[in-house]
N, C-alpha and C positions, 0 to 999 in steps of 0.2 A: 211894809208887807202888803203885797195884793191881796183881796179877800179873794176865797175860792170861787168858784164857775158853778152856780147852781147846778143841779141835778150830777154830778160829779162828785169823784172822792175829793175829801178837802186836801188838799194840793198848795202849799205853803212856799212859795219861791221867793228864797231869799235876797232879794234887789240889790243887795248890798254887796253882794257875789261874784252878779252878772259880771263885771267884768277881770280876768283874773289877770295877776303878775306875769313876767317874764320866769320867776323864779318856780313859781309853782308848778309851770311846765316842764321846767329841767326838773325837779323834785319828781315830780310822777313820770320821766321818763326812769331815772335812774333805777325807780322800785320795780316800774317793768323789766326792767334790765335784768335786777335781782332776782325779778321771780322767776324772769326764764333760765337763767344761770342755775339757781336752785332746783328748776323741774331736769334740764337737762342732767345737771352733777347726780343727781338723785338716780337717777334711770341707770340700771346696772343690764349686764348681757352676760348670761351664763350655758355652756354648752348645755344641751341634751341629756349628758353622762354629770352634768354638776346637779342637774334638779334631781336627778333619779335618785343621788345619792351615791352613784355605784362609781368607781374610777378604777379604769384598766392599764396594765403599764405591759408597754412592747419591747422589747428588747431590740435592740438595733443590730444586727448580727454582719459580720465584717470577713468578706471572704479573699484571702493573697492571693495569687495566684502567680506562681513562678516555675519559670522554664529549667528542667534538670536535666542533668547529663544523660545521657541515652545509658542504661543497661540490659544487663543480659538476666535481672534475677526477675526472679516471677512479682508482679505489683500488687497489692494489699487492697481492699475495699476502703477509698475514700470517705470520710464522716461525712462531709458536703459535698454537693452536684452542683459544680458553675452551673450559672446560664447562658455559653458558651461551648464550643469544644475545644475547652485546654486541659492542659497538667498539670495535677498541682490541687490544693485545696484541704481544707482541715485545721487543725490547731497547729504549732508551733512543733509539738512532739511527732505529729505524724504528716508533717509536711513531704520531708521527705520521701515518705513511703507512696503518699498519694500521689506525689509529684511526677509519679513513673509510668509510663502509657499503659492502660488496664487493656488484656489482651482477651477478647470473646471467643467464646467456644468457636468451633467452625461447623459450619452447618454440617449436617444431617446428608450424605450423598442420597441423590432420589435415585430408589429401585425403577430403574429402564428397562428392567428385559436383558435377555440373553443378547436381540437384535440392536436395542437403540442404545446398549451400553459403548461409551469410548473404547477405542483403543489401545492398549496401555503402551506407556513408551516404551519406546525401544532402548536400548542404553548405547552410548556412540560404540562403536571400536577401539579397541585398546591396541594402539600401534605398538607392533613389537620390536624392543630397542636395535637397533643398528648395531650391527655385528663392526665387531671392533675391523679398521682399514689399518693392518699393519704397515710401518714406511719399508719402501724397496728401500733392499743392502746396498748401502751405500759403494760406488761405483769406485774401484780400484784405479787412481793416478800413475799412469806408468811413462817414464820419463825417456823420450826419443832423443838417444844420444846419437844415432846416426848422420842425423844433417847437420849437426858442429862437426861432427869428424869429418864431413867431405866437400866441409867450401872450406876454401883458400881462405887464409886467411886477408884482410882488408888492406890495401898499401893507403898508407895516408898521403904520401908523397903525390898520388894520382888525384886528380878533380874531373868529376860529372860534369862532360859540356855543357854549356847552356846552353837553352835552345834558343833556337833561331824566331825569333819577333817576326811576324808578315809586316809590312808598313803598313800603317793605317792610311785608309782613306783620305781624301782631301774631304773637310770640313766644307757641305755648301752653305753657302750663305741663308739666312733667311731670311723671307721675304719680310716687306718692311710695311707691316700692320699699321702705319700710317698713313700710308698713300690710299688715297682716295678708291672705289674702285671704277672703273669704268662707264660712261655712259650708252647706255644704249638707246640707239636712236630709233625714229619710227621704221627710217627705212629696211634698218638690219630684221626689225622685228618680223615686217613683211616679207623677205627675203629668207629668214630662215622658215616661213610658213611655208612658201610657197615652195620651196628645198620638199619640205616634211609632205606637201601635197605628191610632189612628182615622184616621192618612194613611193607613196601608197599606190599612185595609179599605175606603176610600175609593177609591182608586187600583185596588183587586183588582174593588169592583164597577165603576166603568166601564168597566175593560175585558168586564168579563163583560155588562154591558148594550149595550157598542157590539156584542161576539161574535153579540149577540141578535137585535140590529138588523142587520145584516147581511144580504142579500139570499140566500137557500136556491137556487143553481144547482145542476143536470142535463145534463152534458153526454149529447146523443145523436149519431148517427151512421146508419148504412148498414145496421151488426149490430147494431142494437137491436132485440131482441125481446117487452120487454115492451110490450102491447098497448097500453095508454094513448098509451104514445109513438111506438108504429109507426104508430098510423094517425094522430098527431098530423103527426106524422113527413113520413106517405103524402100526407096532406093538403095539409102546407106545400110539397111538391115537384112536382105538381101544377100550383099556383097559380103558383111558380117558372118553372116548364117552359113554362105556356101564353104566361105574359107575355114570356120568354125569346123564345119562336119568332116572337111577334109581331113583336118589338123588337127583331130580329134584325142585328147591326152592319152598316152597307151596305160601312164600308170593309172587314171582313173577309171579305163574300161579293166585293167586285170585288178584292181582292189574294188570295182564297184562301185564306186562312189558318186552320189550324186547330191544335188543341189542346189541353190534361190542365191543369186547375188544382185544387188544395183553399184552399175560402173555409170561412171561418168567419164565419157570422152568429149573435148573440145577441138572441133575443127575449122579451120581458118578456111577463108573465101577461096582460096589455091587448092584445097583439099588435102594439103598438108597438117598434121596433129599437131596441135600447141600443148596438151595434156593430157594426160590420163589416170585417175583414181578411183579404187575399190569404197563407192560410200557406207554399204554393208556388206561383210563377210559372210560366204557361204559355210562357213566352219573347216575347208578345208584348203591350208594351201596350194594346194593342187589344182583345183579348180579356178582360184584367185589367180593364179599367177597363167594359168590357162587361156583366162578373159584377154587376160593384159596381151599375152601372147601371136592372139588369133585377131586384135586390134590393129596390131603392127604389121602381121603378115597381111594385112587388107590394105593396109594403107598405099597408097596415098589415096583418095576418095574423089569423086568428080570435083572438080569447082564449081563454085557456087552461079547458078544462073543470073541475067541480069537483073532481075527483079528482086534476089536476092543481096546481089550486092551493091544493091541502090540504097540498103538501109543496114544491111550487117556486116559486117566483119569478123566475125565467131560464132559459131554456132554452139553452144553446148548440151549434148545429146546426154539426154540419162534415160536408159530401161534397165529393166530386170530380166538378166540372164538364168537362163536354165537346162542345168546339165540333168537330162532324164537321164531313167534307168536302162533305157535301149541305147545309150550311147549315142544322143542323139542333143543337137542344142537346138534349143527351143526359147522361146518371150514369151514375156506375161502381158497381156493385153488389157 
């Protein structure tokens, strides 16, 4: 043994110690082992409700819930309320009853007023039944023996000519869908164009030569002022107006009648009339057929001067005749 270390507590190390076994190492792990084994087994865990002393018991409570036949009786107060909206619910005994949809009061109608109250329905119409359709009396069969009694009897020994067949037709042949069909060559193509050209210019000039031929009208009037034609004009009116007052209608000077018409005469370069038409009526035929009248009796009318037949060939003259009340013809200017 060491002696101790002055001024120190005496401190005795035993030399013979220093250095230990293998065995003594496992020996002091195992007790370690032990004691912790021992501190944890030892160590308990107990609820809240265990230390208190106090221990509660809950009941686990188990709600069916099953689907029932739809009825018409009034449903019972179920013992339990799913947490759900179904049917059903309660004990064994009162399943059934719970099981049946609980039907809630119906609210309360809210007072509206006289004004913002609905309408109450109407009820439909009650169709009134259909009057019974008796069947028409049956129609009496009555048996015509007169036309057996008045034909002859049938000779059998006689046969219904036969008639007479037309000959049919001769069957033509038909064509033979295998034969190639023809080739057209450039020339023919050419050749029918130039065909198809010589209608049209054919066709373009007669109309352009009948355009030609066509008679060159000048309508004149009242406000015509080129000269040629106002005094041709002047002229033709005149000649109109004298014959008019001569040939003056007797029925419309003894009934009175007076009246506005626009005629349309048409006179050719010769002074011969091509036409004549009432465009508006004066209301009374008498005077219409007046105009037409005092037209004719003037006719035939100068021919036309050269300056006029340089450019026209028709003239068509429209004024407004007027049968005054003095019996008198007169235009409108």
């Amino acid at each position: 043994m060491k002696p101790a270390i002055a001024g120190s507590p005496q401190l005795w190390v035993d030399t013979a110690h220093e250095t230990s076994s293998p065995s003594v190492l496992v020996a002091a792990a195992l007790a370690a082992c032990g004691l912790h084994l021992l501190v944890i087994l030892g160590v308990g865990f107990e609820p809240p409700e265990a230390r208190s002393g106090k221990r509660t018991t809950r009941p686990l409570e188990v709600v069916v819930l099953r689907q029932a036949a739809p009825s018409d009786e009034k449903p019972e107060v179920a013992e339990a309320v799913a947490q759900v909206d179904r049917q059903g619910g309660g004990t064994d005994d009162a399943q059934d009853a719970a099981a049946k949809p609980s039907v809630e009061p119906a609210p309360e109608p809210l007072d509206l007023g006289p004004e913002m109250a609905p309408p109450e329905p109407v009820p439909p119409p009650v169709p009134e039944p259909a009057a019974a359709i008796e069947p028409p009396p049956p129609v009496p069969i009555i048996e015509d023996t007169t036309l057996t009694a008045t034909l002859p009897p049938l000779d059998s020994d006689l046969e219904a000519p036969a008639p007479e067949m037309s000959p049919e037709p001769p069957e033509e042949p038909l064509p033979d869908l295998k034969q190639p069909a023809p080739e057209v060559t450039a020339a023919q193509i050419v050749a029918s164009r130039n065909l198809e050209i010589a209608k049209l210019t054919a066709q373009l000039d007669e109309k352009t030569t009948a355009y030609a031929m066509r008679p060159r009208r000048k309508a004149i009037n009242a406000s015509t002022r080129e000269y040629k034609y106002a005094s041709y004009l002047e002229a033709w009116r005149r000649k109109v107006e004298r014959i008019g007052n001569l040939n003056y209608p007797d029925e419309a000077k003894r009934r009175k009648l007076y009246g506005n018409l626009i005629l349309h005469v048409a006179v050719q370069a010769d002074g011969n009339i091509a036409r004549i038409r009432v465009l508006r009526s004066s209301g009374y035929d008498v005077l219409d057929e007046a105009a037409i009248r005092i037209v004719e009796l003037a006719a035939p009318f100068a021919p036309f001067p050269p300056d006029i037949q340089a450019e026209t060939d028709i003239l068509d003259i429209t004024r407004t005749w007027q049968f005054l009340n003095s019996n008198r013809l007169g235009w409108e200017n």
